[in-house]
Jmol script that loads the backbone (N, CA, C; Angstrom):
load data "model"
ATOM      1  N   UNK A   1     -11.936 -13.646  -5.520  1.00  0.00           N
ATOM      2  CA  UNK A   1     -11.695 -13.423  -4.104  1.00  0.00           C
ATOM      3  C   UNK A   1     -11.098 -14.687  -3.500  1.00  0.00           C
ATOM      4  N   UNK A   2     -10.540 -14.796  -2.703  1.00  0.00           N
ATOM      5  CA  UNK A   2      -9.992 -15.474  -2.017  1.00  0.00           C
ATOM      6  C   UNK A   2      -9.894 -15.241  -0.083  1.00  0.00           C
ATOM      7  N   UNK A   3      -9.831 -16.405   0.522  1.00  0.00           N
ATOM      8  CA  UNK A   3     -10.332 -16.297   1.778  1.00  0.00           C
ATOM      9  C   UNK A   3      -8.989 -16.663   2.349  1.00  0.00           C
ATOM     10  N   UNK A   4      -7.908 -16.529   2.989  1.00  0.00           N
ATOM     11  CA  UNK A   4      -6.777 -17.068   3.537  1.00  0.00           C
ATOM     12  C   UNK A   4      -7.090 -17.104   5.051  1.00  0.00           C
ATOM     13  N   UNK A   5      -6.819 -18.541   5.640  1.00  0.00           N
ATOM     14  CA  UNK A   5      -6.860 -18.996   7.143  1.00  0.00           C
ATOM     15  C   UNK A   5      -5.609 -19.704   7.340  1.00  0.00           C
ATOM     16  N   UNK A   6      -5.340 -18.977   8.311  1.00  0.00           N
ATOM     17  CA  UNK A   6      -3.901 -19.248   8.985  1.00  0.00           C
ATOM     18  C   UNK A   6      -4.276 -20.487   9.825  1.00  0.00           C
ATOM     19  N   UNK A   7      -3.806 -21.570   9.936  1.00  0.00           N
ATOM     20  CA  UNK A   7      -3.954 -22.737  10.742  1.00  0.00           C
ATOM     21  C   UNK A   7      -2.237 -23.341  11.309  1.00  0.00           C
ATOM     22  N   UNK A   8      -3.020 -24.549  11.783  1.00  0.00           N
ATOM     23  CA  UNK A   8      -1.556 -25.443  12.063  1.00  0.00           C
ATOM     24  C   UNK A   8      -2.289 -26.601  12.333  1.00  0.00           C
ATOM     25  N   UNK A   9      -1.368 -27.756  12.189  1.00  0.00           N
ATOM     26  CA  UNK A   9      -1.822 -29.159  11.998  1.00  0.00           C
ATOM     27  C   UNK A   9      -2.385 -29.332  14.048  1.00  0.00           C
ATOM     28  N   UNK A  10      -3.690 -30.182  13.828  1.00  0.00           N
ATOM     29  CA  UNK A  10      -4.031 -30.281  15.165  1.00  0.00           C
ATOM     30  C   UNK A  10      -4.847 -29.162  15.663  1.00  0.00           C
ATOM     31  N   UNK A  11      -4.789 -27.821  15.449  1.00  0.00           N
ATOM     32  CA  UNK A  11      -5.705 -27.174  15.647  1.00  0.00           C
ATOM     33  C   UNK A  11      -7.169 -27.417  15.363  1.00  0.00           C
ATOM     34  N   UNK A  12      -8.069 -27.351  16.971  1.00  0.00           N
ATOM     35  CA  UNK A  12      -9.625 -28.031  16.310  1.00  0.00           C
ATOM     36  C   UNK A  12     -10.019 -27.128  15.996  1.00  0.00           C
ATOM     37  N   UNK A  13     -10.215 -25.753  16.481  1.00  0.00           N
ATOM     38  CA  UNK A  13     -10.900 -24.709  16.094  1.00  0.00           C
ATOM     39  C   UNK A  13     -10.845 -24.617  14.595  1.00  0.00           C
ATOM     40  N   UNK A  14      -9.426 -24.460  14.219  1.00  0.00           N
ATOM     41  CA  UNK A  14      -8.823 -23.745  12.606  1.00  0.00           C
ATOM     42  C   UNK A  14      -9.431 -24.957  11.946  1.00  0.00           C
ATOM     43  N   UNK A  15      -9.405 -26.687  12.380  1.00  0.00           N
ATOM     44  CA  UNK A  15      -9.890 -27.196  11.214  1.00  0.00           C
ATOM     45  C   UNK A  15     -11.857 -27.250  11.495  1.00  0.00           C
ATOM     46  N   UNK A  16     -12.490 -26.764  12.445  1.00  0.00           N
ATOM     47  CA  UNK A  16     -14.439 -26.422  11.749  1.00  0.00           C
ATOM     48  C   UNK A  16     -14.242 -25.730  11.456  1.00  0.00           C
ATOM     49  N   UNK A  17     -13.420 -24.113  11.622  1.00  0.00           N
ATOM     50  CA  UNK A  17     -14.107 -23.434  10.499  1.00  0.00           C
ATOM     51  C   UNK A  17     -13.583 -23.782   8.855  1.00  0.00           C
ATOM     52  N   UNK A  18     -12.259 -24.139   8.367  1.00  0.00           N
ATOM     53  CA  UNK A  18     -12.137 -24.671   7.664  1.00  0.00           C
ATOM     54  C   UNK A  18     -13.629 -25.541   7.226  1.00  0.00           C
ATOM     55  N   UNK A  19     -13.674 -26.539   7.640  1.00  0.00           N
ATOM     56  CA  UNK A  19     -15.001 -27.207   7.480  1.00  0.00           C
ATOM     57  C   UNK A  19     -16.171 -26.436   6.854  1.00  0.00           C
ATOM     58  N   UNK A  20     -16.540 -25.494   7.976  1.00  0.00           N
ATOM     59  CA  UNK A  20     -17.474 -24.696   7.696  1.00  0.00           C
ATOM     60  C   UNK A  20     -17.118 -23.678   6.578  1.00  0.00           C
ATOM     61  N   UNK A  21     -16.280 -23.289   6.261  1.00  0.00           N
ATOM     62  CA  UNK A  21     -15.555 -22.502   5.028  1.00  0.00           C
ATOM     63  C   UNK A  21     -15.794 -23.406   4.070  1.00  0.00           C
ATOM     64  N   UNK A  22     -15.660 -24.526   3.821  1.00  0.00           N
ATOM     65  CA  UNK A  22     -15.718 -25.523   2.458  1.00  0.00           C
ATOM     66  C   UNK A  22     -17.151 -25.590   2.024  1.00  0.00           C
ATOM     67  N   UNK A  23     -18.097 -25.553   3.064  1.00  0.00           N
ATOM     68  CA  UNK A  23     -19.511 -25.609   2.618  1.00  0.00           C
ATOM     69  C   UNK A  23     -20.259 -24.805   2.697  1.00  0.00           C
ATOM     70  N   UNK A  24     -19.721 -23.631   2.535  1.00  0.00           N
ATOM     71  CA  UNK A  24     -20.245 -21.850   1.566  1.00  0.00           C
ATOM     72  C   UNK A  24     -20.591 -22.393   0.515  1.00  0.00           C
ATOM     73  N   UNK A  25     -21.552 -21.974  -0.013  1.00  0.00           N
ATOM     74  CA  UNK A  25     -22.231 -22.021  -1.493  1.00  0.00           C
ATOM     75  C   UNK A  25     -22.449 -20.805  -2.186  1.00  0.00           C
ATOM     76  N   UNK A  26     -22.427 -20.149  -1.454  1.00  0.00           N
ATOM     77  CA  UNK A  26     -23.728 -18.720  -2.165  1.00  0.00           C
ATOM     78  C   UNK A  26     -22.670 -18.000  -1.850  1.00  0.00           C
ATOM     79  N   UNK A  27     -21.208 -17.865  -1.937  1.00  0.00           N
ATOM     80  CA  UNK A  27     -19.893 -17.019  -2.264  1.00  0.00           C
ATOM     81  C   UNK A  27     -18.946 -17.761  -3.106  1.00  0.00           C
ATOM     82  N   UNK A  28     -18.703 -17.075  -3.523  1.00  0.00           N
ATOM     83  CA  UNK A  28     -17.506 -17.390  -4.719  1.00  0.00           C
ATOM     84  C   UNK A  28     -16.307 -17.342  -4.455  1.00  0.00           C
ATOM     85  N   UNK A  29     -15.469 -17.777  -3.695  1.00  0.00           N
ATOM     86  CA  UNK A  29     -13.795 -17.669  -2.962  1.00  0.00           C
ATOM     87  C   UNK A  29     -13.140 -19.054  -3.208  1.00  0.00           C
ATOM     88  N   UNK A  30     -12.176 -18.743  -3.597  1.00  0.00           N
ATOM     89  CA  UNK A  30     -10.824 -19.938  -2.991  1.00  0.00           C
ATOM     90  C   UNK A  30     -10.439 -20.024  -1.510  1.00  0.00           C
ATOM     91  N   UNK A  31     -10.073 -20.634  -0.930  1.00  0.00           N
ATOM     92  CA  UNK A  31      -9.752 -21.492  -0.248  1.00  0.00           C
ATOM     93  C   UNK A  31      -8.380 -21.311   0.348  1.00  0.00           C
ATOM     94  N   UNK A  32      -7.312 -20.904   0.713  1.00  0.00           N
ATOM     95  CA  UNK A  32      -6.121 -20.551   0.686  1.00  0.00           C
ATOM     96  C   UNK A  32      -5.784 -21.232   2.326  1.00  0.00           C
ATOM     97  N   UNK A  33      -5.461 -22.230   2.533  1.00  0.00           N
ATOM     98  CA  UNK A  33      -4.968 -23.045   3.721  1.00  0.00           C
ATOM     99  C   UNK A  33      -3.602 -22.420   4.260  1.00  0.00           C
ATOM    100  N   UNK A  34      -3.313 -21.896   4.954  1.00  0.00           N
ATOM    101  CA  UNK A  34      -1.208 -21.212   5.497  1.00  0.00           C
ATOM    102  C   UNK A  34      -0.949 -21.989   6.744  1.00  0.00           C
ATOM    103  N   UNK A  35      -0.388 -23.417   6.544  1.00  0.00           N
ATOM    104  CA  UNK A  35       0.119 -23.440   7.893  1.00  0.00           C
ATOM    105  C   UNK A  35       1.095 -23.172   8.599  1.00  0.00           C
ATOM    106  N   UNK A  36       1.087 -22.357   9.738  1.00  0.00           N
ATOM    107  CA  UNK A  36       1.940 -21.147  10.479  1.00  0.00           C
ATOM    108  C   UNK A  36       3.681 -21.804  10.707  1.00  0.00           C
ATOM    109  N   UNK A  37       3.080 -23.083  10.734  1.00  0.00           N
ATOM    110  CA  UNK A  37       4.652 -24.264  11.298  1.00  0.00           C
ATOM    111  C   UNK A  37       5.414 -23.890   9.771  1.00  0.00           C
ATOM    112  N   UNK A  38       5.220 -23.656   8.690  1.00  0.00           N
ATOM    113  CA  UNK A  38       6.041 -23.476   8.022  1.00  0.00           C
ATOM    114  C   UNK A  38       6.729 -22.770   7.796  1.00  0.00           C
ATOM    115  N   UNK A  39       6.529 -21.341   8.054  1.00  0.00           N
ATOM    116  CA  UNK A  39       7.141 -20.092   8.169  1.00  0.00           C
ATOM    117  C   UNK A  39       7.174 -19.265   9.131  1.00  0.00           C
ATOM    118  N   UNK A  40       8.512 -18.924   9.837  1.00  0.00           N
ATOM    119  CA  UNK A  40       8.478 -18.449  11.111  1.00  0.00           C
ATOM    120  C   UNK A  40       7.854 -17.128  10.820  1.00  0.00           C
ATOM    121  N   UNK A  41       8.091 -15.900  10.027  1.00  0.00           N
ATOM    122  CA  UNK A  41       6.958 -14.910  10.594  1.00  0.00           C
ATOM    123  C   UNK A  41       5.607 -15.500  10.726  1.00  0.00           C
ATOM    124  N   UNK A  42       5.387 -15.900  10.476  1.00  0.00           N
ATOM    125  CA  UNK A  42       3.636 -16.796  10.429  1.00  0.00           C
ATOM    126  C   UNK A  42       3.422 -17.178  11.507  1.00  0.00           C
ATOM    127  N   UNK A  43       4.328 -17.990  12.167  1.00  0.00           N
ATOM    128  CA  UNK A  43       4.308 -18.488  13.100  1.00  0.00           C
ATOM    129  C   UNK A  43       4.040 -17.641  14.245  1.00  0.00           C
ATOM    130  N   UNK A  44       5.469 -16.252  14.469  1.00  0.00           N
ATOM    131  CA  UNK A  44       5.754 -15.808  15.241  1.00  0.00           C
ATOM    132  C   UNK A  44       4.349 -14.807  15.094  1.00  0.00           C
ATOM    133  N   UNK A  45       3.742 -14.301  14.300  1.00  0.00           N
ATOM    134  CA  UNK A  45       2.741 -13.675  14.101  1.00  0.00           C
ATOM    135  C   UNK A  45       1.384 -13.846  14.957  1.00  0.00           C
ATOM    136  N   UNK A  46       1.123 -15.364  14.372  1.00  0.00           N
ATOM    137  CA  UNK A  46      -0.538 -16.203  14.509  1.00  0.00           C
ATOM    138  C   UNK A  46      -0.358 -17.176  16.045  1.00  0.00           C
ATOM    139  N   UNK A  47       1.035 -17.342  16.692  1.00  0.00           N
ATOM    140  CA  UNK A  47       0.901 -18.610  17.061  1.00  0.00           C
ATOM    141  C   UNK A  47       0.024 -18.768  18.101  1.00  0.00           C
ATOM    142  N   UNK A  48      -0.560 -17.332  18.632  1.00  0.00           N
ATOM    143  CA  UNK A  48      -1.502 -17.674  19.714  1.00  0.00           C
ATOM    144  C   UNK A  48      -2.963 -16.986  19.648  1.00  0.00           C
ATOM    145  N   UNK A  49      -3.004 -16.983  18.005  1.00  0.00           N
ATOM    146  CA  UNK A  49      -4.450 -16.437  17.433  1.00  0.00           C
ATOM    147  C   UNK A  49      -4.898 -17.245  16.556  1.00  0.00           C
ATOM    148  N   UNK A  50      -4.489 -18.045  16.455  1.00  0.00           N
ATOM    149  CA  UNK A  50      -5.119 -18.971  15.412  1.00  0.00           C
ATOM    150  C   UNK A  50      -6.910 -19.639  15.527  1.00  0.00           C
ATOM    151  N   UNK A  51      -7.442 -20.154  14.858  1.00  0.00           N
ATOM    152  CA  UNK A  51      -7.617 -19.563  13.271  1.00  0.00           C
ATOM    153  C   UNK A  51      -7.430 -17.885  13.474  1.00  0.00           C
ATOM    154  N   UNK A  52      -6.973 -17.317  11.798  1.00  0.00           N
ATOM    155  CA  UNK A  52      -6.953 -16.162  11.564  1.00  0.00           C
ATOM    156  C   UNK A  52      -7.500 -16.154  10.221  1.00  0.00           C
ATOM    157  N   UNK A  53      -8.321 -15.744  10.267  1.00  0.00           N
ATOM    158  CA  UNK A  53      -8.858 -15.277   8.650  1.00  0.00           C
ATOM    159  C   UNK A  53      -8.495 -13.726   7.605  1.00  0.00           C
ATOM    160  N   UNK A  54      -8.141 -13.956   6.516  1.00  0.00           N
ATOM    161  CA  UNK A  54      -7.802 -12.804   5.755  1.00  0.00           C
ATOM    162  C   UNK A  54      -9.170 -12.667   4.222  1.00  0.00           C
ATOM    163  N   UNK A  55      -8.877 -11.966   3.880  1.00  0.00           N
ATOM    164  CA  UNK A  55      -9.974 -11.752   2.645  1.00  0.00           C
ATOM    165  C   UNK A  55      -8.266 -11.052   1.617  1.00  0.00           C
ATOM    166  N   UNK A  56      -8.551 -12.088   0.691  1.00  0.00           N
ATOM    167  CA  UNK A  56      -7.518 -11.187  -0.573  1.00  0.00           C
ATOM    168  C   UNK A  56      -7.825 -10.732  -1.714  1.00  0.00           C
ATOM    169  N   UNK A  57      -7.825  -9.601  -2.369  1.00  0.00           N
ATOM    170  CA  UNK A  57      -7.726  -9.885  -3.976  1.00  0.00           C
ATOM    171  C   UNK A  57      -6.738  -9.224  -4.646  1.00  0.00           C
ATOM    172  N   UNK A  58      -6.903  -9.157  -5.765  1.00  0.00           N
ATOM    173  CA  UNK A  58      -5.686  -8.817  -6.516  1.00  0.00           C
ATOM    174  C   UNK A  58      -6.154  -7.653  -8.058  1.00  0.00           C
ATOM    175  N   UNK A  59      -6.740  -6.933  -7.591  1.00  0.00           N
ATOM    176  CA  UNK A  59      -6.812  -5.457  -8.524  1.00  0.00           C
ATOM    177  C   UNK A  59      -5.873  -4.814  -9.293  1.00  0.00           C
ATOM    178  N   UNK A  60      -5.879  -5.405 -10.741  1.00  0.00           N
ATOM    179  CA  UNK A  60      -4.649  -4.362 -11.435  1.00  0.00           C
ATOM    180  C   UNK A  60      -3.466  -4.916 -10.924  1.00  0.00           C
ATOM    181  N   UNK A  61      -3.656  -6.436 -10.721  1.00  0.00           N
ATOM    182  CA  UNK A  61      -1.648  -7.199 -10.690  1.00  0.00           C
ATOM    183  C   UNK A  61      -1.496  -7.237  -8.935  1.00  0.00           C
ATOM    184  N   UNK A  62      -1.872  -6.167  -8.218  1.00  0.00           N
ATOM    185  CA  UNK A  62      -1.774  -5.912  -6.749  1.00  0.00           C
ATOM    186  C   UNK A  62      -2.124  -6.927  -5.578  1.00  0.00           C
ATOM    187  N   UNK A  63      -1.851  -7.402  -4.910  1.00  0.00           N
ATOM    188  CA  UNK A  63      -1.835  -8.270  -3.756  1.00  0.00           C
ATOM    189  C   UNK A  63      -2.342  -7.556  -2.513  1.00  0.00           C
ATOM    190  N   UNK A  64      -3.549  -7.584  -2.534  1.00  0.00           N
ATOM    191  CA  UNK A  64      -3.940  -6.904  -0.963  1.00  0.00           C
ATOM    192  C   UNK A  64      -4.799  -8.127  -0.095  1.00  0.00           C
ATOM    193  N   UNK A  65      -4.272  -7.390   1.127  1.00  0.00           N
ATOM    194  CA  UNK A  65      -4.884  -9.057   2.278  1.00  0.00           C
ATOM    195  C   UNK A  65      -5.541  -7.657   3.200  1.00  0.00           C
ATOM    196  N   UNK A  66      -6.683  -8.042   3.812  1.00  0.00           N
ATOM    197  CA  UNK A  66      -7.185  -7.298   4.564  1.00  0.00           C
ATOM    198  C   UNK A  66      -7.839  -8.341   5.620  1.00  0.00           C
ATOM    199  N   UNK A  67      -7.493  -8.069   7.225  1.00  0.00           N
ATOM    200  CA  UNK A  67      -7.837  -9.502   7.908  1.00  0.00           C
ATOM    201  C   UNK A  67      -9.327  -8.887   8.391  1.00  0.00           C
ATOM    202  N   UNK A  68     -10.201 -10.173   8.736  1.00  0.00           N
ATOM    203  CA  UNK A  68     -11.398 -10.575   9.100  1.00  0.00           C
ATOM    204  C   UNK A  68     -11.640 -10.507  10.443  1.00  0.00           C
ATOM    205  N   UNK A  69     -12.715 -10.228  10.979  1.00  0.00           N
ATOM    206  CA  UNK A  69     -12.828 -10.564  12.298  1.00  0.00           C
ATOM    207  C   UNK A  69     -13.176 -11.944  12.287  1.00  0.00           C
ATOM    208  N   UNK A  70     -12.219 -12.638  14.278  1.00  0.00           N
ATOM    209  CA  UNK A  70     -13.271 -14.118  14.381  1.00  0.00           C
ATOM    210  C   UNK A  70     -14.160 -14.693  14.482  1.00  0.00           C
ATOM    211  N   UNK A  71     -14.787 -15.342  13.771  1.00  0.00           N
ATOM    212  CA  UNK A  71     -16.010 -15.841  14.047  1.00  0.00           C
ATOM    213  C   UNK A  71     -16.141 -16.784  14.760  1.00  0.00           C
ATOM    214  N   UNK A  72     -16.786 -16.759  15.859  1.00  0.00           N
ATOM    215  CA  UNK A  72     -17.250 -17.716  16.845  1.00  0.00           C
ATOM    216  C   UNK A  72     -16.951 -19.401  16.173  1.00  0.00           C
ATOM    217  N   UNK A  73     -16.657 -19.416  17.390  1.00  0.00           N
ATOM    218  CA  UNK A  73     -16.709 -21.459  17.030  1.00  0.00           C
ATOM    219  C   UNK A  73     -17.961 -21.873  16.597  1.00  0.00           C
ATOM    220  N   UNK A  74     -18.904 -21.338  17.281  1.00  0.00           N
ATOM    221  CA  UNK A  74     -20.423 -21.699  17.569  1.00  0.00           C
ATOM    222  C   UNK A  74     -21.043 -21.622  16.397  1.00  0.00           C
ATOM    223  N   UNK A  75     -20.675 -20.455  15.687  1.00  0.00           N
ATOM    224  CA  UNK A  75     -21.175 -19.493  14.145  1.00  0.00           C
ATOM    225  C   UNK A  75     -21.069 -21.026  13.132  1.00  0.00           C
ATOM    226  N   UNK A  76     -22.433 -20.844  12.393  1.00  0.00           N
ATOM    227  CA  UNK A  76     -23.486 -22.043  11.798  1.00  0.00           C
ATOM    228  C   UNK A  76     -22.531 -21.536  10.352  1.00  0.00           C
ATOM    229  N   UNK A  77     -22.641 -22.299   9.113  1.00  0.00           N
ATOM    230  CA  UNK A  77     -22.209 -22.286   8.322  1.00  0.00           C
ATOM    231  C   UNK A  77     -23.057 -21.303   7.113  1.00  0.00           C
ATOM    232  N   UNK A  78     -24.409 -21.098   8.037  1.00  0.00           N
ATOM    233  CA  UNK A  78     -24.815 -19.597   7.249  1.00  0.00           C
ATOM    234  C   UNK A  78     -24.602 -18.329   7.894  1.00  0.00           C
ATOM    235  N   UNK A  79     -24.591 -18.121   9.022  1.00  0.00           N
ATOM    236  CA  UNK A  79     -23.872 -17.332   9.922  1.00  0.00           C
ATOM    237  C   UNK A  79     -22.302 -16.732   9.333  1.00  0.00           C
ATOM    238  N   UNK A  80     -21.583 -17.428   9.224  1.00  0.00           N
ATOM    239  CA  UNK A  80     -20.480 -17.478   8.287  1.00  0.00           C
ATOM    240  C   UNK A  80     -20.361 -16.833   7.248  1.00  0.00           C
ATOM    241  N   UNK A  81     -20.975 -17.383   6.348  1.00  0.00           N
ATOM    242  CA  UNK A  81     -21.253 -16.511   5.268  1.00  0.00           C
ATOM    243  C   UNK A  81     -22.082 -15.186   5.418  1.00  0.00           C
ATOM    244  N   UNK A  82     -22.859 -15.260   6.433  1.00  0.00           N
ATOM    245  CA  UNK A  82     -23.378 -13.776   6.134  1.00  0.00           C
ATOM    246  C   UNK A  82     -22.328 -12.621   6.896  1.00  0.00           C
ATOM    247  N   UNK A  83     -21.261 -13.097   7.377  1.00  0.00           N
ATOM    248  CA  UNK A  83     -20.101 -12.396   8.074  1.00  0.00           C
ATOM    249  C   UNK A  83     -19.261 -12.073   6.836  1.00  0.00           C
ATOM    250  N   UNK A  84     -19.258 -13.203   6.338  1.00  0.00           N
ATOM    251  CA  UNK A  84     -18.387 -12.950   4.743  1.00  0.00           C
ATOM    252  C   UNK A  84     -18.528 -12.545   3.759  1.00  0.00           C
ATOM    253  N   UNK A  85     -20.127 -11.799   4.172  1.00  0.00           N
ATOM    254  CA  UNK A  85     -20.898 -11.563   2.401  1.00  0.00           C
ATOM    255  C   UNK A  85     -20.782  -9.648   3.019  1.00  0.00           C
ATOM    256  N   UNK A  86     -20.376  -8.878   4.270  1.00  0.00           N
ATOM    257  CA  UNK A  86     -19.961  -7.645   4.456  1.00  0.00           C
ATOM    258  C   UNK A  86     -19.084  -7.415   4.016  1.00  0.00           C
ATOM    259  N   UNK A  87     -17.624  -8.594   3.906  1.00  0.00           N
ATOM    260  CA  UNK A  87     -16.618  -7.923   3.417  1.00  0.00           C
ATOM    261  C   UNK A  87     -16.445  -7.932   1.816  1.00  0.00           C
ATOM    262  N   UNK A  88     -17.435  -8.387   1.157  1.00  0.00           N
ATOM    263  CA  UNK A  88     -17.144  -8.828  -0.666  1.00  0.00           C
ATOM    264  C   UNK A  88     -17.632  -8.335  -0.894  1.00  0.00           C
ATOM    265  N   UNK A  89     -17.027  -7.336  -2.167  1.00  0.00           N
ATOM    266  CA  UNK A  89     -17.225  -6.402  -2.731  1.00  0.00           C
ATOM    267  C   UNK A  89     -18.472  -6.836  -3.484  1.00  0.00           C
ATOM    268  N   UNK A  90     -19.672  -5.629  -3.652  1.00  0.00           N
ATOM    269  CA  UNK A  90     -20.678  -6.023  -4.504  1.00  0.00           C
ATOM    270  C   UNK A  90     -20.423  -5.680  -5.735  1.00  0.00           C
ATOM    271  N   UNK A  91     -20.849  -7.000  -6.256  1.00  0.00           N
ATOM    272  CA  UNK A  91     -20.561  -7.193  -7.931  1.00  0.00           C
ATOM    273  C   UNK A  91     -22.180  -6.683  -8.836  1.00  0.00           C
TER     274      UNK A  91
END
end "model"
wireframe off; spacefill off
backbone 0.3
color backbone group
């Protein structure tokens, strides 16, 4: 699994949860950083929603992104994860 957050350099919000995304333990995901300044659909997409969180995986070769709801600024770094442990598939 993999977790994709749309950011941009300077954003405080996009970099705690980042933060708070790095110190999940008890999920198993990569990390997938997109910053929006690099690519204009991205840009033109996120530029006034940022952070944006996606959940990806890849079943049988396939590329699917399915986006996340936001989680509060406020939301604790177990809070977080228990937002993130609805959308992963049980193994």
């Amino acid at each position: 699994m993999r977790v994709i957050l749309y950011s941009k350099p300077g954003c405080h919000l996009c970099e705690g949860l980042q933060e708070k995304l790095e110190k999940i333990q008890n999920l198993a995901f990569e990390l997938e950083i997109r910053d929006i300044t690099t690519r204009d659909d991205w840009f033109l997409a996120y530029q006034y929603e940022i952070p944006v969180l996606y959940l990806s995986n890849s079943p049988a070769g396939e590329v699917s992104e399915k986006p996340l709801p936001r989680p509060s600024p406020r939301a604790t770094v177990q809070q977080l994860e228990q937002m993130l442990r609805k959308y992963f598939p049980n193994d």
